[in-house]
Backbone atoms as SQL, in Angstrom:
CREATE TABLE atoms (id INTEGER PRIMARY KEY, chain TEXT, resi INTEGER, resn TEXT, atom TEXT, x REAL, y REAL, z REAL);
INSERT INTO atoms VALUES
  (1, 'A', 1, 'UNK', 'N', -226.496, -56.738, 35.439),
  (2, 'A', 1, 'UNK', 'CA', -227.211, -56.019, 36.464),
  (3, 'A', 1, 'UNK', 'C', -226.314, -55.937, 37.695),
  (4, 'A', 2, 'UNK', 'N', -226.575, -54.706, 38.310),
  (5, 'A', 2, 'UNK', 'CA', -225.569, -54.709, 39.626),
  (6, 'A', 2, 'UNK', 'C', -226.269, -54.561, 41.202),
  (7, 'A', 3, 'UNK', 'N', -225.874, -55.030, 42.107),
  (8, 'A', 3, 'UNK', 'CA', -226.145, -55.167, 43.412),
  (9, 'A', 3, 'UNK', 'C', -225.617, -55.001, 43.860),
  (10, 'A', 4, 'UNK', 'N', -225.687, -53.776, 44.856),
  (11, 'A', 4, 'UNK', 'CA', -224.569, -53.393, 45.721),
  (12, 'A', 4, 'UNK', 'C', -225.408, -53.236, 47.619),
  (13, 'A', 5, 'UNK', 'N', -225.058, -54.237, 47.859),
  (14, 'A', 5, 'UNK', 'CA', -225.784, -54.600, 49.376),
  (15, 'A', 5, 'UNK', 'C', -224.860, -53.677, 50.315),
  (16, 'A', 6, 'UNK', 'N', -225.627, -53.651, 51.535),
  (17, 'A', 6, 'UNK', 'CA', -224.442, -53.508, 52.721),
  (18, 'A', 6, 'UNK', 'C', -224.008, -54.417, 53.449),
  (19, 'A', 7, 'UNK', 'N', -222.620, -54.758, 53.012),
  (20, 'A', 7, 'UNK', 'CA', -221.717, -55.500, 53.638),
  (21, 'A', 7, 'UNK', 'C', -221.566, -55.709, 54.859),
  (22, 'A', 8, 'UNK', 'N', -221.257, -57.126, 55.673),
  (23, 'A', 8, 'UNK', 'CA', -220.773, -57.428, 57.047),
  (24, 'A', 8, 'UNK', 'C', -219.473, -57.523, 56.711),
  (25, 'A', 9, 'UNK', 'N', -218.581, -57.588, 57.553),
  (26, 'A', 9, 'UNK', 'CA', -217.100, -57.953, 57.542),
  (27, 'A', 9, 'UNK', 'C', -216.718, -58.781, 58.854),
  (28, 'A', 10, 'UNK', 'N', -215.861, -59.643, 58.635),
  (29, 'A', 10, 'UNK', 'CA', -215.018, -60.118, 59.837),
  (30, 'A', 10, 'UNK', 'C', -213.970, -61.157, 59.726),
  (31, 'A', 11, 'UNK', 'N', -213.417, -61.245, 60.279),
  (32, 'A', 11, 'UNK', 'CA', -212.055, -62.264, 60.428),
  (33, 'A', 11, 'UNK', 'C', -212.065, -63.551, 60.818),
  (34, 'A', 12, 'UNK', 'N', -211.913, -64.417, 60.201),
  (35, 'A', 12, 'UNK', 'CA', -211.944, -65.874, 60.338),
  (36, 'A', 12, 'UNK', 'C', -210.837, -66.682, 60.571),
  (37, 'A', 13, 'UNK', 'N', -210.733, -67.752, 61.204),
  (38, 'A', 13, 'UNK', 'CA', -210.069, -68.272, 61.454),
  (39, 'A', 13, 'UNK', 'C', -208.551, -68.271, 60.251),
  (40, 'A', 14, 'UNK', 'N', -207.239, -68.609, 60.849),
  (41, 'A', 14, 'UNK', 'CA', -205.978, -68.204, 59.568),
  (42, 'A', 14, 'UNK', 'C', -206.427, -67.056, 59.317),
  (43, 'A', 15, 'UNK', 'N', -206.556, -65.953, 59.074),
  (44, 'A', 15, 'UNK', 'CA', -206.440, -64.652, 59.169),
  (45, 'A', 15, 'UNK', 'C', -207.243, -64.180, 57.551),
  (46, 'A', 16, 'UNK', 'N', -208.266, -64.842, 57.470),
  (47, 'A', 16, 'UNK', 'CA', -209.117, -65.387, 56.236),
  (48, 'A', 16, 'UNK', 'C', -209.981, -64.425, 56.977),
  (49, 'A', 17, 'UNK', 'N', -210.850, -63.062, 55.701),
  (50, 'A', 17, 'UNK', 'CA', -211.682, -62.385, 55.979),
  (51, 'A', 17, 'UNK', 'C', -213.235, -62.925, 55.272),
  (52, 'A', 18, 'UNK', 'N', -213.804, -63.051, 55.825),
  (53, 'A', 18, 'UNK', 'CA', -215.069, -63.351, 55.607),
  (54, 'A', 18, 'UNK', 'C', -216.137, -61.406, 55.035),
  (55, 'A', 19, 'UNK', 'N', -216.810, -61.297, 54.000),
  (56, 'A', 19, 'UNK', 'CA', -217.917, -60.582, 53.573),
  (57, 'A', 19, 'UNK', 'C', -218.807, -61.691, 53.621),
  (58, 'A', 20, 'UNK', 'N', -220.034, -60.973, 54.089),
  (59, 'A', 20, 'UNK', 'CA', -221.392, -61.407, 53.704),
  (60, 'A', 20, 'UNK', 'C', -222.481, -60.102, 53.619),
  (61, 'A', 21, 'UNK', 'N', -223.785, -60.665, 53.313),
  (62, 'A', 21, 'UNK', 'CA', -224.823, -59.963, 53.046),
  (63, 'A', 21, 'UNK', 'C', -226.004, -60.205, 52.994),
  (64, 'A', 22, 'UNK', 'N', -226.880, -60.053, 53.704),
  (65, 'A', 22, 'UNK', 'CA', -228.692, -60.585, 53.467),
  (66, 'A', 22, 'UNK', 'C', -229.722, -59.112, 52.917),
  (67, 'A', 23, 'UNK', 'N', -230.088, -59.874, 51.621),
  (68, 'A', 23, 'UNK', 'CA', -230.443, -58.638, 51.297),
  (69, 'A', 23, 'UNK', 'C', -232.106, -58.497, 50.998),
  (70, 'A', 24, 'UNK', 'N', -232.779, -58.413, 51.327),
  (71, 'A', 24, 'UNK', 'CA', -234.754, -58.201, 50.643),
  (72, 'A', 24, 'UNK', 'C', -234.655, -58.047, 49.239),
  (73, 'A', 25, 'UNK', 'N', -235.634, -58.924, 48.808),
  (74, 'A', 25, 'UNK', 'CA', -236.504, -59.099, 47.549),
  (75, 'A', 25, 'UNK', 'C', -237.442, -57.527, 48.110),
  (76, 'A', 26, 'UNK', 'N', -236.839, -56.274, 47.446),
  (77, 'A', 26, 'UNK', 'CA', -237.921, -55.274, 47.295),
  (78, 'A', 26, 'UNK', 'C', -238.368, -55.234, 46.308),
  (79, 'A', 27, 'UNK', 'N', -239.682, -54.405, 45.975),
  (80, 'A', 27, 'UNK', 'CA', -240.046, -53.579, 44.840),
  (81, 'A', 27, 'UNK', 'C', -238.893, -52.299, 44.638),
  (82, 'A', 28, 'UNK', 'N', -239.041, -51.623, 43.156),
  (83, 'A', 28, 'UNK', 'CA', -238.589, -50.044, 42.872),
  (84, 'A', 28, 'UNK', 'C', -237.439, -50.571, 41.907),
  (85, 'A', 29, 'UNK', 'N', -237.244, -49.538, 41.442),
  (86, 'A', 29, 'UNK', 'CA', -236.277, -49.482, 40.375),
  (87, 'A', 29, 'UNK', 'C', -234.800, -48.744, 40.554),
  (88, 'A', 30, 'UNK', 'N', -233.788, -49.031, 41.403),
  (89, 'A', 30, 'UNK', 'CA', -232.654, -48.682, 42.022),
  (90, 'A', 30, 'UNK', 'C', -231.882, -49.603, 41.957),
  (91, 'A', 31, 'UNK', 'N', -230.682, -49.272, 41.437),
  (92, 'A', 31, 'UNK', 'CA', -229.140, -50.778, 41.574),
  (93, 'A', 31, 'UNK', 'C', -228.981, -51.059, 43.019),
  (94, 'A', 32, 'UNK', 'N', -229.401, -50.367, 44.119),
  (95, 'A', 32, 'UNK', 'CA', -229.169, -50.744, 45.163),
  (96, 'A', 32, 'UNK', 'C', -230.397, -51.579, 46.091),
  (97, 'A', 33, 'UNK', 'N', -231.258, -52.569, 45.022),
  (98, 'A', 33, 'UNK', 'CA', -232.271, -53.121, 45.633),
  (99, 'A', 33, 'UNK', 'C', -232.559, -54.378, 44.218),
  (100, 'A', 34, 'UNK', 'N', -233.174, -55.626, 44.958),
  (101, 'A', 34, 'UNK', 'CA', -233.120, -56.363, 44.026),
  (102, 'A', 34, 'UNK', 'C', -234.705, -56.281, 43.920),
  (103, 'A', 35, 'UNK', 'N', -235.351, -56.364, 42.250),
  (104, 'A', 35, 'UNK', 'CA', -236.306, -56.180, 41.848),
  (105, 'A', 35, 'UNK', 'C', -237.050, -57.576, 41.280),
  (106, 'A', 36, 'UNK', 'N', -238.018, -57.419, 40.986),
  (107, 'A', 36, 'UNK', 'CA', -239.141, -58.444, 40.238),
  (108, 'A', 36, 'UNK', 'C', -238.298, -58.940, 38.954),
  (109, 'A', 37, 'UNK', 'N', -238.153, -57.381, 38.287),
  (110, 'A', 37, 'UNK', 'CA', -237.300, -57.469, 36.939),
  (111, 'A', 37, 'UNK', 'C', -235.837, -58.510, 36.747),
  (112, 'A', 38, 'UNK', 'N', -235.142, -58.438, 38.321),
  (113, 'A', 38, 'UNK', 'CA', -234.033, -58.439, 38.374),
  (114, 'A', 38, 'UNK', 'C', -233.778, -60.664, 38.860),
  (115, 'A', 39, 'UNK', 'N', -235.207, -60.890, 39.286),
  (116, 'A', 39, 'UNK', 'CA', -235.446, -62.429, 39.665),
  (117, 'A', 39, 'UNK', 'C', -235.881, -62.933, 38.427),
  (118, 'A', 40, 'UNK', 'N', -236.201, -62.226, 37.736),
  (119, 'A', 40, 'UNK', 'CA', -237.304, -62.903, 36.054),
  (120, 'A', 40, 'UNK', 'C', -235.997, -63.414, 35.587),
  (121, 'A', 41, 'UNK', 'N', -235.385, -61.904, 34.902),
  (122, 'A', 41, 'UNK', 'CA', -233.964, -62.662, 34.345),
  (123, 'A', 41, 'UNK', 'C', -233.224, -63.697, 34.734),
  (124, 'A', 42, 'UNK', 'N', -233.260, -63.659, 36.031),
  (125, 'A', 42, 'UNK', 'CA', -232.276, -64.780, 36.314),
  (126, 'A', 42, 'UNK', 'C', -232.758, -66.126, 36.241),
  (127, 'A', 43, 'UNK', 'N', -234.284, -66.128, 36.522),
  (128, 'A', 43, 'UNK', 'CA', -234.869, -67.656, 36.591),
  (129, 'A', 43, 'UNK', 'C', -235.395, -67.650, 35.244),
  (130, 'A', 44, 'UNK', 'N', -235.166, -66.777, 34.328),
  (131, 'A', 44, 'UNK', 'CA', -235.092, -67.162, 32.653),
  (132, 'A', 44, 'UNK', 'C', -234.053, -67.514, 31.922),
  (133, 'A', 45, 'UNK', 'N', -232.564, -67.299, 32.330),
  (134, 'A', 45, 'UNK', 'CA', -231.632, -67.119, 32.105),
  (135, 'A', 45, 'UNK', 'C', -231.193, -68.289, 31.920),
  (136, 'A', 46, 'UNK', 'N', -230.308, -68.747, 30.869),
  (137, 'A', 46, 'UNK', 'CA', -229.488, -69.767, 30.472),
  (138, 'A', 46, 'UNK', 'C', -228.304, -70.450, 31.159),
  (139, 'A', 47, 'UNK', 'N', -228.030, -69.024, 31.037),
  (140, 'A', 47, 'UNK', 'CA', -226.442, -69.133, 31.876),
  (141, 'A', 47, 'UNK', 'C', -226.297, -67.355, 32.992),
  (142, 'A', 48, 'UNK', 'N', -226.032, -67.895, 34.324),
  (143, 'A', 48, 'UNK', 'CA', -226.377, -66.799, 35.284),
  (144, 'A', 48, 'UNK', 'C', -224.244, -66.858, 35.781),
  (145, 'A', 49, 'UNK', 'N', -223.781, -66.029, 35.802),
  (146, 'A', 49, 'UNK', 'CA', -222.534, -65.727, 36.636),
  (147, 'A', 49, 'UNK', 'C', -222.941, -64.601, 37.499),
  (148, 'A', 50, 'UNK', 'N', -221.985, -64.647, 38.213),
  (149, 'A', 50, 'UNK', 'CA', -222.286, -64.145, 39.859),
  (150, 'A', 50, 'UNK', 'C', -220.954, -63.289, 40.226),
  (151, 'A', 51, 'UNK', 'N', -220.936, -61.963, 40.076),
  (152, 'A', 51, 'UNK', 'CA', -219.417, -61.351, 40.585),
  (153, 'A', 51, 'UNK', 'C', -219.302, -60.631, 41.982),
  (154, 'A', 52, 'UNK', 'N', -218.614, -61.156, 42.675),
  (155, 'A', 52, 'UNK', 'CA', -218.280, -61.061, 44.174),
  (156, 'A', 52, 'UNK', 'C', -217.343, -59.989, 44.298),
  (157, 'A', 53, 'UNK', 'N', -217.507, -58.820, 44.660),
  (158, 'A', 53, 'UNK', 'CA', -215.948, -58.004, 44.635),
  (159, 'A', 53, 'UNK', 'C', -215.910, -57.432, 45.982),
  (160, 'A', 54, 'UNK', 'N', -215.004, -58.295, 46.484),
  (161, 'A', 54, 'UNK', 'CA', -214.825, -57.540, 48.403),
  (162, 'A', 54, 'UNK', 'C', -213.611, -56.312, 47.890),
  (163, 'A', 55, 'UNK', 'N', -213.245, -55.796, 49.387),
  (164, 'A', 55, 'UNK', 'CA', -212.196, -54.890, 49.017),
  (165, 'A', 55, 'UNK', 'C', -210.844, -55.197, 48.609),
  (166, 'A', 56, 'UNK', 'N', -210.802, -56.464, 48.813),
  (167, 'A', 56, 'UNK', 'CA', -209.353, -56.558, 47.950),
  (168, 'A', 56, 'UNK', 'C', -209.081, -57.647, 46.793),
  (169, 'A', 57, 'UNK', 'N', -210.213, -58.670, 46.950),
  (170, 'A', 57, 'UNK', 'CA', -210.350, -59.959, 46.264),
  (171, 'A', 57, 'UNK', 'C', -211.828, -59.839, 45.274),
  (172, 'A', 58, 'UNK', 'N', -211.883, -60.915, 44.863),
  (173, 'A', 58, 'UNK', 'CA', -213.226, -61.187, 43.704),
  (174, 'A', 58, 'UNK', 'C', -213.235, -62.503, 43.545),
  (175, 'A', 59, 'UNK', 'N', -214.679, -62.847, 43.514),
  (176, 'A', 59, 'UNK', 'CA', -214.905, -64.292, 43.011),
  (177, 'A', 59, 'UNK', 'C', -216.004, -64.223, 41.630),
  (178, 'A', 60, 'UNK', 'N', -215.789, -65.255, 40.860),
  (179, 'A', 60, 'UNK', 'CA', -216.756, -65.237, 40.101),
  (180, 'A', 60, 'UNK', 'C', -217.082, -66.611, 40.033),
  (181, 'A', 61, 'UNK', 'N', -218.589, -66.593, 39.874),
  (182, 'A', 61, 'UNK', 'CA', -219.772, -68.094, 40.290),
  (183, 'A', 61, 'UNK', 'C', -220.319, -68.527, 39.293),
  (184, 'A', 62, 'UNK', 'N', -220.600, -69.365, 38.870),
  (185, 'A', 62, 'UNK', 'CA', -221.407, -69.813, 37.867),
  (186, 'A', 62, 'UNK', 'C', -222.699, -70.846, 38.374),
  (187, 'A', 63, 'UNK', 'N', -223.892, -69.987, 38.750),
  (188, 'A', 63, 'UNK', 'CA', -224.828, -70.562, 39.084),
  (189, 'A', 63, 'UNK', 'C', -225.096, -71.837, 37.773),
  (190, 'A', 64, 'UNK', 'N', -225.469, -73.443, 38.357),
  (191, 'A', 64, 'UNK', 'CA', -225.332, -74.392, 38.325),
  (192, 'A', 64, 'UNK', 'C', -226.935, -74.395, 37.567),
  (193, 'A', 65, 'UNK', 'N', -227.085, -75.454, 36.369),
  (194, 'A', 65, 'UNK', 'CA', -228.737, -75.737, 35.753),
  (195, 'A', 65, 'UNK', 'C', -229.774, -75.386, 37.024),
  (196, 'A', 66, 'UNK', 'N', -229.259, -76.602, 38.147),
  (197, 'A', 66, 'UNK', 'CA', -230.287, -76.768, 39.231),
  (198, 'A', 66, 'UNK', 'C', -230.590, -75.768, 39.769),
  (199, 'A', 67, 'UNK', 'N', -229.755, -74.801, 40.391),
  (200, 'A', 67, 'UNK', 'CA', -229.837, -73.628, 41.107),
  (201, 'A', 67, 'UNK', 'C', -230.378, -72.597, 40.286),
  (202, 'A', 68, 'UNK', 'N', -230.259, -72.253, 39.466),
  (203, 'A', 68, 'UNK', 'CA', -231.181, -71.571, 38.180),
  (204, 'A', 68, 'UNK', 'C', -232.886, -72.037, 38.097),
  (205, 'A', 69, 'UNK', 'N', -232.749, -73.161, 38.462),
  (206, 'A', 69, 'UNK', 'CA', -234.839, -73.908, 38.404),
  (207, 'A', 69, 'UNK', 'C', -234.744, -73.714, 39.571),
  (208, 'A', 70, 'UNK', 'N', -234.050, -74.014, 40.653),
  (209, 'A', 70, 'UNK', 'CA', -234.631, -73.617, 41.623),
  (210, 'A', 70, 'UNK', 'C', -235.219, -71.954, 42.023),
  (211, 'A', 71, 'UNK', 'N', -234.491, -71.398, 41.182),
  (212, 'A', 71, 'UNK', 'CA', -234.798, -69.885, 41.888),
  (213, 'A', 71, 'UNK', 'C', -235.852, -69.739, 40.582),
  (214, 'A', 72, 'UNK', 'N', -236.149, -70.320, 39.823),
  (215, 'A', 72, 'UNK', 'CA', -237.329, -69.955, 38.821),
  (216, 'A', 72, 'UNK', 'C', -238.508, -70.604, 39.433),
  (217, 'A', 73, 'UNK', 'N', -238.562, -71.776, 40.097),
  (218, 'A', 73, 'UNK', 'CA', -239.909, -72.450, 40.390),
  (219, 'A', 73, 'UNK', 'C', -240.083, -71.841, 41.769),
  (220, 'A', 74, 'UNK', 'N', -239.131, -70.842, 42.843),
  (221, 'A', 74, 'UNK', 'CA', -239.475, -70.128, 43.978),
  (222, 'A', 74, 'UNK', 'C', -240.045, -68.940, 43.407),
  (223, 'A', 75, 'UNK', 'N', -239.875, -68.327, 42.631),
  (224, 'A', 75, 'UNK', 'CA', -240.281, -67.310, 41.905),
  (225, 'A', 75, 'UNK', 'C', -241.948, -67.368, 41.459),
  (226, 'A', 76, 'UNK', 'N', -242.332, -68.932, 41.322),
  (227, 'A', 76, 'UNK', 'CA', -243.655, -69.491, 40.143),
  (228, 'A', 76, 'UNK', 'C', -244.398, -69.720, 41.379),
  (229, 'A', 77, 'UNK', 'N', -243.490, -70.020, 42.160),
  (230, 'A', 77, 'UNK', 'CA', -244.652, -70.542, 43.312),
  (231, 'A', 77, 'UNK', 'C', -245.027, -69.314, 44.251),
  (232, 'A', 78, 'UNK', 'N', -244.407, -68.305, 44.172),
  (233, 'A', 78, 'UNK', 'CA', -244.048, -66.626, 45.400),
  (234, 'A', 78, 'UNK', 'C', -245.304, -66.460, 44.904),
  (235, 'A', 79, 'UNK', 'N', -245.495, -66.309, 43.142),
  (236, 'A', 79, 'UNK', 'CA', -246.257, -65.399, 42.586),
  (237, 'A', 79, 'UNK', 'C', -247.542, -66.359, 42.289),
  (238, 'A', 80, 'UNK', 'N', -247.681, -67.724, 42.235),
  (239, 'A', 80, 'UNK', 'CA', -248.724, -68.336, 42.455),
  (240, 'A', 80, 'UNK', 'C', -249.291, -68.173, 43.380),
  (241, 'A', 81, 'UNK', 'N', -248.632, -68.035, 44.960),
  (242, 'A', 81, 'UNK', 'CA', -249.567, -67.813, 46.159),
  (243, 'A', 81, 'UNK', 'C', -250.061, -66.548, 46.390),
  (244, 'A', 82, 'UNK', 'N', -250.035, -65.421, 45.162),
  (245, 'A', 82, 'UNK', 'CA', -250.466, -64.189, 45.071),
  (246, 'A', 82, 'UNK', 'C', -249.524, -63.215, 45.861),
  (247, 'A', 83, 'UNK', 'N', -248.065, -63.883, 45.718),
  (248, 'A', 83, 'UNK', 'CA', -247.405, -62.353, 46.248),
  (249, 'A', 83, 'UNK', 'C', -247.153, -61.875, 45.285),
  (250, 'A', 84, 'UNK', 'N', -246.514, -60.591, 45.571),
  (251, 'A', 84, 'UNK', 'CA', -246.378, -59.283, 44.707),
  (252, 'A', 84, 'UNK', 'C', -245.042, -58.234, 45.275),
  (253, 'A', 85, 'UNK', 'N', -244.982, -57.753, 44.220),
  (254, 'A', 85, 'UNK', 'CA', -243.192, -57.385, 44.414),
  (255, 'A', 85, 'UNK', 'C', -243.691, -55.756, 45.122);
């Protein structure tokens, strides 16, 4: 699945560029928005990797057992307190 946020940029200390991004849990069905569909998988998911691609570099993540339950039991509890995507 792909996510394509809008990027911050800036320069960090040693001449080290920093990307970031804060992005909403929306509803709809668009690569450029993260969905209901798009949190299930991941807090069902076995094994979750994570690909980072700034403009000149890339990282790739390997979300950890814990961090995987965690985003499944935020998910159990969103939709236990009756929210909705």
């Amino acid at each position: 699945m792909t996510i394509v946020p809008d990027m911050e940029t800036d320069c960090g200390d040693g001449g080290m560029i920093w990307e970031w991004c804060d992005e909403m849990v929306i509803g709809g069905n668009t690569e450029y928005l993260i969905t209901e569909d798009f949190i299930k998988k991941i807090a069902g998911a076995k094994t979750v990797k994570v690909r980072l691609n700034g403009r000149q570099y890339y990282n790739t993540k390997t979300l950890t057992d814990a961090q995987i339950k965690s985003i499944k039991e935020t998910y159990e509890y969103y939709i236990a307190l009756g929210g909705s995507f």
